[in-house]
C-alpha positions, 0 to 999 in steps of 0.5 A, spaced: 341 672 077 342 669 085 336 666 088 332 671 092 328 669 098 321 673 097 319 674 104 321 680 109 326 679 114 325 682 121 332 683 124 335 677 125 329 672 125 327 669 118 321 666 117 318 668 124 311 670 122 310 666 115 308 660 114 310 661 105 317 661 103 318 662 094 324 661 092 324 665 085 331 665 080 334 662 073 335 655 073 342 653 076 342 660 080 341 655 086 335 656 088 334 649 091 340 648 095 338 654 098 332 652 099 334 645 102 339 650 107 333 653 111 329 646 112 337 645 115 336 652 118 330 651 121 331 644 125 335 649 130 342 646 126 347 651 122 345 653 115 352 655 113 348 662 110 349 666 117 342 667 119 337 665 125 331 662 125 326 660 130 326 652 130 320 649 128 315 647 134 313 640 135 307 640 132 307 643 126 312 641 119 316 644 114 313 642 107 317 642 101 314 643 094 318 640 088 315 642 082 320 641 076 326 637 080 327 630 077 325 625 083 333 622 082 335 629 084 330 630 089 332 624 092 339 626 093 337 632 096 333 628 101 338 624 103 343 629 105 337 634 109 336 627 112 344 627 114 344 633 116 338 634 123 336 630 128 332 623 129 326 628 132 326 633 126 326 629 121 319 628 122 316 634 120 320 634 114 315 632 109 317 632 101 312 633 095 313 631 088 309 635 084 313 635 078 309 630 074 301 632 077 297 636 072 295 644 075 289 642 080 292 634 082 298 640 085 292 644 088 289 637 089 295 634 093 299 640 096 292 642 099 291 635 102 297 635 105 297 642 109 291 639 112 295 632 115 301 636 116 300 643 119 305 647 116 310 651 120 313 653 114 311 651 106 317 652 101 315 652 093 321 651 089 321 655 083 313 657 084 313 653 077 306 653 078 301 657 082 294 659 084 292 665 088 285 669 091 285 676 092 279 679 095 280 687 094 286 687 088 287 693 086 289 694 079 291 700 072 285 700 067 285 706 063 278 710 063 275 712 056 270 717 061 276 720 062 280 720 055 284 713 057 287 716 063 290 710 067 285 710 074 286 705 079 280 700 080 278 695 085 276 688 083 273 686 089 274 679 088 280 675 083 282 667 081 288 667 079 292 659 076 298 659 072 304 655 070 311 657 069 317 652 066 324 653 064 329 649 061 336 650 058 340 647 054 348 647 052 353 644 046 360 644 044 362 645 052 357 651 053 359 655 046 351 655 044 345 655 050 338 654 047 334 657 053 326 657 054 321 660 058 313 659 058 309 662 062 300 660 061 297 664 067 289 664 067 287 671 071 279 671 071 275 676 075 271 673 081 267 680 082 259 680 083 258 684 077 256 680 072 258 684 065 265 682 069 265 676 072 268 670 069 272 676 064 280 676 064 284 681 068 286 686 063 293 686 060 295 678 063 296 674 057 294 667 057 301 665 054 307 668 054 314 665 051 322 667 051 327 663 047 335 665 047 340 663 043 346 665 047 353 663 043 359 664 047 367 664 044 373 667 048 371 674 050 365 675 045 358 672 047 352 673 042 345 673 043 338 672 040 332 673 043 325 671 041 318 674 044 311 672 044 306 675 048 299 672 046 293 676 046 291 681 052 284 684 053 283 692 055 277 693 058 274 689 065 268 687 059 273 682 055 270 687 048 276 690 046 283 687 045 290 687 043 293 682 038 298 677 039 306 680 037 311 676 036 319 680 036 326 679 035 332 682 040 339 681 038 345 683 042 352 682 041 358 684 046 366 683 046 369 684 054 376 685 052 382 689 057 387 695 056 390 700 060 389 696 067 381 696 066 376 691 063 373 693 057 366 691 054 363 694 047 356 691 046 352 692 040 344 691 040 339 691 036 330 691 038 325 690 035 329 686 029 324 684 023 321 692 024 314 688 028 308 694 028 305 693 035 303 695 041 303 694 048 299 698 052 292 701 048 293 707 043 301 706 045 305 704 039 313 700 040 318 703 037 321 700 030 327 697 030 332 700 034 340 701 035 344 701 041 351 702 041 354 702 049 361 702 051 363 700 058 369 700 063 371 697 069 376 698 075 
């Protein structure tokens, strides 16, 4: 997955009418680097990506957010940011270290600093933690009046807190990786009625976990997926909801060339311990299930 830049671009100015920038992708996709690429791009010099930008003005700053680079990397990322602008932009590039602060210190400190540095731009790397306030979220709840038809509802104001972490690990010169990924998200309802206020959101787990097994030889690669989704409630009034489950995928493909075409054969299997679940109310998951896919390239 390459990195995307959560923002609309007009033409060929990026960033013109924003002041937030998120980065999301995998870990070592490059999402860093890019992001080090547009502070470089917005002192006016080359980013090496071929866009444009509206140089930062003399008053505002660029303000970089780590939230899970190490301070030896982010140093290092610092150093050559630095070599790469002016004597004058330099000081408008502000780099918070945010790795090591719990959830409110972040909120604490990343508030603090927009206060004493105006931003221009605010680039979070990676998102990994966040928190947000709609006023007039719109929102899929199923209505029980009308046989549990899905109606759009409007909360008319929304907390939203939450944290997202990733690690992976490799062995045997990246034969086997173990990858994990955990979400907690904390989504409260902030309306004036006071049977749903202070309630969680309908359908947000409060965790969320993913965790890979990935074994990799020659033109065969190997997949074990573990899911867990914690519980999650139906209805605004935080009365009614659905248990937590746990699943197993597996998938294994084999890439292999014949005829002047590459081939790949790829066997998979959900659902693997046959887990009795649900989703969504009143919608049961399938069972185990099988898929065989044959694929050709040319």
């Amino acid at each position: 997955m390459k990195p995307v830049i959560l923002i609309h671009k007009d033409n060929t100015e990026l960033l013109t009418n924003s002041s937030l920038c998120l980065i999301k992708g995998e870990v070592g996709s490059g999402k860093s680097r890019l992001a080090m690429n547009i502070m470089v791009g917005l002192s006016g010099v080359s980013d090496n990506l071929g866009l444009e930008y509206i140089p930062c003005p003399i008053d505002l700053h660029v303000i970089y957010v780590s939230t899970e680079m190490s301070k030896y990397h982010l140093g290092l990322r610092y150093s050559k940011i630095i070599n790469s602008t002016s004597i004058e932009y330099r000081d408008k590039l502000k780099f918070l270290d945010m790795c090591m602060l719990s959830i409110d210190d972040k909120f604490k400190d990343l508030k603090e600093a927009c206060a004493l540095f105006k931003p221009y731009v605010l680039i979070i790397d990676q998102l990994a933690d966040f928190v947000n306030n709609v006023n007039d979220l719109i929102i899929w709840e199923q209505d029980p009046a009308l046989q549990n038809l899905w109606t759009p509802k409007n909360i008319s104001k929304t907390n939203t807190k939450g944290l997202e972490n990733s690690a992976t690990l490799t062995f045997f010169n990246g034969m086997l990786s173990l990858n994990g990924e955990y979400t907690y998200l904390k989504a409260i309802n902030k309306s004036k009625d006071v049977n749903k206020y202070n309630k969680y959101i309908t359908y947000r787990p409060k965790n969320k976990l993913d965790l890979t097994t990935t074994f990799r030889k020659k033109n065969l690669e190997a997949n074990l997926i573990y899911h867990y989704t914690g519980l999650r409630y139906t209805n605004s009034t935080n009365t009614l909801w659905l248990p937590s489950y746990e699943t197993i995928d597996f998938n294994t493909t084999y890439r292999f060339n014949l005829l002047k075409l590459g081939w790949s054969a790829t066997f998979e299997m959900t659902n693997v311990t046959d887990e009795d679940y649900v989703k969504v109310k009143d919608t049961p998951e399938p069972g185990r299930m099988f898929k065989v896919m044959l694929g050709c390239s040319f």
